[in-house]
C-alpha positions in Angstrom: 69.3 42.2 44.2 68.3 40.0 41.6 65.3 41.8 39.7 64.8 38.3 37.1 60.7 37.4 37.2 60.5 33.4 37.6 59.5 31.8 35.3 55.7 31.6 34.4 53.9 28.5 35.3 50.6 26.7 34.9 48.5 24.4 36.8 48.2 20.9 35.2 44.5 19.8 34.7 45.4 16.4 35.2 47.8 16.4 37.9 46.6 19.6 39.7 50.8 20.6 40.0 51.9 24.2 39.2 54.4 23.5 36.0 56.2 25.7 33.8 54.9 26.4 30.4 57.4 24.9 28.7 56.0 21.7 30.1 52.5 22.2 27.8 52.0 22.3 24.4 51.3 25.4 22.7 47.4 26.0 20.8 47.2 25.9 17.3 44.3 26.9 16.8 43.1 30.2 15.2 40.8 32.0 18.0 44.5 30.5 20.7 46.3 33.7 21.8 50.4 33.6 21.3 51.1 32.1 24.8 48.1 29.5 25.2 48.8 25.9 26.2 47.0 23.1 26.4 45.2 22.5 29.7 47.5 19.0 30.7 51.5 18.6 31.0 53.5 17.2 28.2 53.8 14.1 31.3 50.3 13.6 31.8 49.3 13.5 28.1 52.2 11.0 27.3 50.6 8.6 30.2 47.0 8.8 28.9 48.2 8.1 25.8 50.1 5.1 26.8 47.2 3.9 28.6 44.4 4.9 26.4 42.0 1.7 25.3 43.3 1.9 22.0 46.9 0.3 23.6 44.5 -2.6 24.8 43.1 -3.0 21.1 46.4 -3.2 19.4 48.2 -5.8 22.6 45.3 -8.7 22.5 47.4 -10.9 24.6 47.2 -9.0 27.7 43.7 -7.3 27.6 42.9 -7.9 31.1 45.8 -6.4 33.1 46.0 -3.3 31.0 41.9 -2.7 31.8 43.0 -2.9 35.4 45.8 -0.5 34.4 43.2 1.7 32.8 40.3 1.6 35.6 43.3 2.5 38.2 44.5 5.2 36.5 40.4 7.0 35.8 39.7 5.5 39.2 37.2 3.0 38.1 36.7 -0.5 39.4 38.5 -3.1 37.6 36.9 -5.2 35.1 37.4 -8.0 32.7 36.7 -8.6 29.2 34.2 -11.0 28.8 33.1 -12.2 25.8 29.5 -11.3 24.6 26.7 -15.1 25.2 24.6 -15.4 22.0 21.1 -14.7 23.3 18.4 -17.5 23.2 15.1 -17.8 21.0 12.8 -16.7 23.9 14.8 -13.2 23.9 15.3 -12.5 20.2 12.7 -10.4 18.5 10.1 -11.5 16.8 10.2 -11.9 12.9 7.5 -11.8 11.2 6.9 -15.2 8.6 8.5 -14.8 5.5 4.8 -14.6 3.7 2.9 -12.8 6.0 0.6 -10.1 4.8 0.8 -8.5 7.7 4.4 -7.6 7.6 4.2 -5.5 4.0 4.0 -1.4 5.1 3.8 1.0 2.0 6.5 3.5 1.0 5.9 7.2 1.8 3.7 7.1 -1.8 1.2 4.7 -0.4 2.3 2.0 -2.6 4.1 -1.3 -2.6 6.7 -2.8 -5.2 5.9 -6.0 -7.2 8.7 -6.9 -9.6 9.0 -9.8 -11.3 10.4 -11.4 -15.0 9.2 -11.3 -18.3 9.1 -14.6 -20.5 12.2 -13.6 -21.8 13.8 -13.3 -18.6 13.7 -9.2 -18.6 13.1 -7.4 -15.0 10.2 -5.5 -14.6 8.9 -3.3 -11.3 5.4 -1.6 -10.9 3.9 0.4 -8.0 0.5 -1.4 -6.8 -2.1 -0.8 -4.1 -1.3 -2.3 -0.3 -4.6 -4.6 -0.8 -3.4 -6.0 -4.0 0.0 -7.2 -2.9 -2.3 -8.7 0.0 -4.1 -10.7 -2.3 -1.4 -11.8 -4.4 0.4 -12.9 -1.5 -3.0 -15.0 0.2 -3.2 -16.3 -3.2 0.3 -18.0 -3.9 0.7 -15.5 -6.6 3.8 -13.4 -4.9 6.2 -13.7 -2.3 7.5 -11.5 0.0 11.2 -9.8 -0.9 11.3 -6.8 2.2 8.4 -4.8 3.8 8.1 -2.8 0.7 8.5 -5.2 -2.0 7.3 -8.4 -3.4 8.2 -10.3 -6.0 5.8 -12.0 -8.8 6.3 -16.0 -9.0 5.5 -16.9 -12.6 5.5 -15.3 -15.9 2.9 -14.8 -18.0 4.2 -18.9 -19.8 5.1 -19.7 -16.6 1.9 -19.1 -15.2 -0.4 -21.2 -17.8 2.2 -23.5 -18.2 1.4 -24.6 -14.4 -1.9 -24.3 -14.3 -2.4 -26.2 -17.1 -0.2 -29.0 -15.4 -1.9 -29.0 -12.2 -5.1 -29.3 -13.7 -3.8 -32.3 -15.6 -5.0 -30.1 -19.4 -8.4 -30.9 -18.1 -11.2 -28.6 -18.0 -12.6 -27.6 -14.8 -16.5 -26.9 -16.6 -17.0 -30.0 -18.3 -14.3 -32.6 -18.1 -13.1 -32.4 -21.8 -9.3 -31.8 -22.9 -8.7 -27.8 -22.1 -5.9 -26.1 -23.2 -6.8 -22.1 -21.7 -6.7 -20.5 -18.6 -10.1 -19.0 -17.3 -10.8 -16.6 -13.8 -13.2 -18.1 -11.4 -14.0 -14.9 -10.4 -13.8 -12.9 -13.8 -11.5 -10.4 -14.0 -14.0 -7.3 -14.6 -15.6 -8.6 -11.7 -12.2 -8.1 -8.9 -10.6 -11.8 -10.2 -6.8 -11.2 -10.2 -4.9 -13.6 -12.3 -3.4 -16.5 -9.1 -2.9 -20.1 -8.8 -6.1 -19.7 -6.6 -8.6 -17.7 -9.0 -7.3 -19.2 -12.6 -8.1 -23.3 -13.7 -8.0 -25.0 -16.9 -10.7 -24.5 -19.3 -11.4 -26.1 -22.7 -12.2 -23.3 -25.5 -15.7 -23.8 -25.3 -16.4 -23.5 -22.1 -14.0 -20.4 -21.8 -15.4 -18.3 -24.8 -19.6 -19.6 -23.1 -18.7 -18.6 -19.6 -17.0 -14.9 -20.1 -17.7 -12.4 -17.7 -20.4 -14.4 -15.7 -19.5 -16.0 -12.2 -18.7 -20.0 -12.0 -21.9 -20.5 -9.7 -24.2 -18.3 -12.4 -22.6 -20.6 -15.3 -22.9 -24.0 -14.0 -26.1 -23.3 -13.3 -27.3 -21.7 -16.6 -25.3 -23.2 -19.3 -22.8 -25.6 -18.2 -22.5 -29.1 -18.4 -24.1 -29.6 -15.4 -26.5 -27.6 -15.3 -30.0 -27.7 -12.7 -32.5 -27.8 -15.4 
């Protein structure tokens, strides 16, 4: 009478056949006992492998009949590769115009960047208030760079430089030669210094006016005054 034990066997998560365990791969791990095997046959890991979607990556030239070989094989229904239609302008998201206000958000401080140049070309960035940049940005002083940052057009010889060359070097008050930059809307008062606020302004009229608002000095002391 033979008294031999047959040998030990395993059922095979993929195929669902008893096999014996020489037929799976041992556990590595550190928690795997000294006789624990991998839940598939040597067989059925060697044909997944074979016709894993990675095999489709690295053979280009025939992608379509190895997805059919792969939906057959996880019992899926065959498919094609088809290449992905560039949507149209009706379905794209909205983006919002380069120098809209309303697309600035402050940082988790509360705060939007401005950076800019200095004459001499050096960087600079500063941390100012959400209305600011708003006004800066209605006012053709800034641009927008992101949602959190925008970026100063002119520097400080830039600036005058233009305004001076819009205005032609004439003065805005009385008509003479001007050769200074003066706020509309003074900047102790709210002005901000923008293509909008700032004009050309002979010395006189710059050093008369100060502090007091264009409507006030016309009125009072300019050239053309109502008296």
């Amino acid at each position: 009478m033979d008294d031999t034990e047959p040998p030990a066997s395993k059922l095979c998560a993929s195929c669902k056949q008893m096999k014996p365990l020489e037929e799976f791969l041992r556990r590595t791990g550190k928690r795997a006992s000294a006789g624990a095997r991998r839940g598939a046959c040597r067989a059925c890991r060697k044909a997944k492998t074979v016709e894993s979607p990675l095999a489709i990556i690295a053979d280009p030239i025939n992608q379509e009949d190895q997805v059919i070989k792969v939906n057959k094989v996880n019992n899926a229904k065959p498919r094609t590769i088809q290449s992905r239609k560039p949507r149209s302008l009706s379905q794209r998201p909205s983006i919002p115009l380069p120098n809209d206000p309303a697309a600035l958000k402050t940082t988790r401080q509360g705060t939007i960047w401005m950076r800019g140049r200095t004459d001499k070309g050096r960087r600079w960035y500063q941390e100012i208030e959400l209305e600011l940049a708003v006004t800066l940005i209605k006012e053709h002083a800034a641009v927008i760079v992101n949602r959190h940052t925008i970026r100063r057009l002119f520097s400080n010889k830039e600036f005058r430089r233009y305004i001076l060359e819009r205005d032609n070097y004439t003065c805005y008050f009385c008509g003479e030669f001007g050769d200074t930059i003066d706020h509309m809307l003074p900047r102790a008062k709210g002005g901000h210094t923008t293509p909008v606020n700032c004009v050309c302004a002979c010395n006189a009229c710059n050093q008369s006016k100060a502090d007091q608002d264009v409507h006030v000095f016309m009125k009072n002391e300019g050239p053309f005054s109502m008296e």
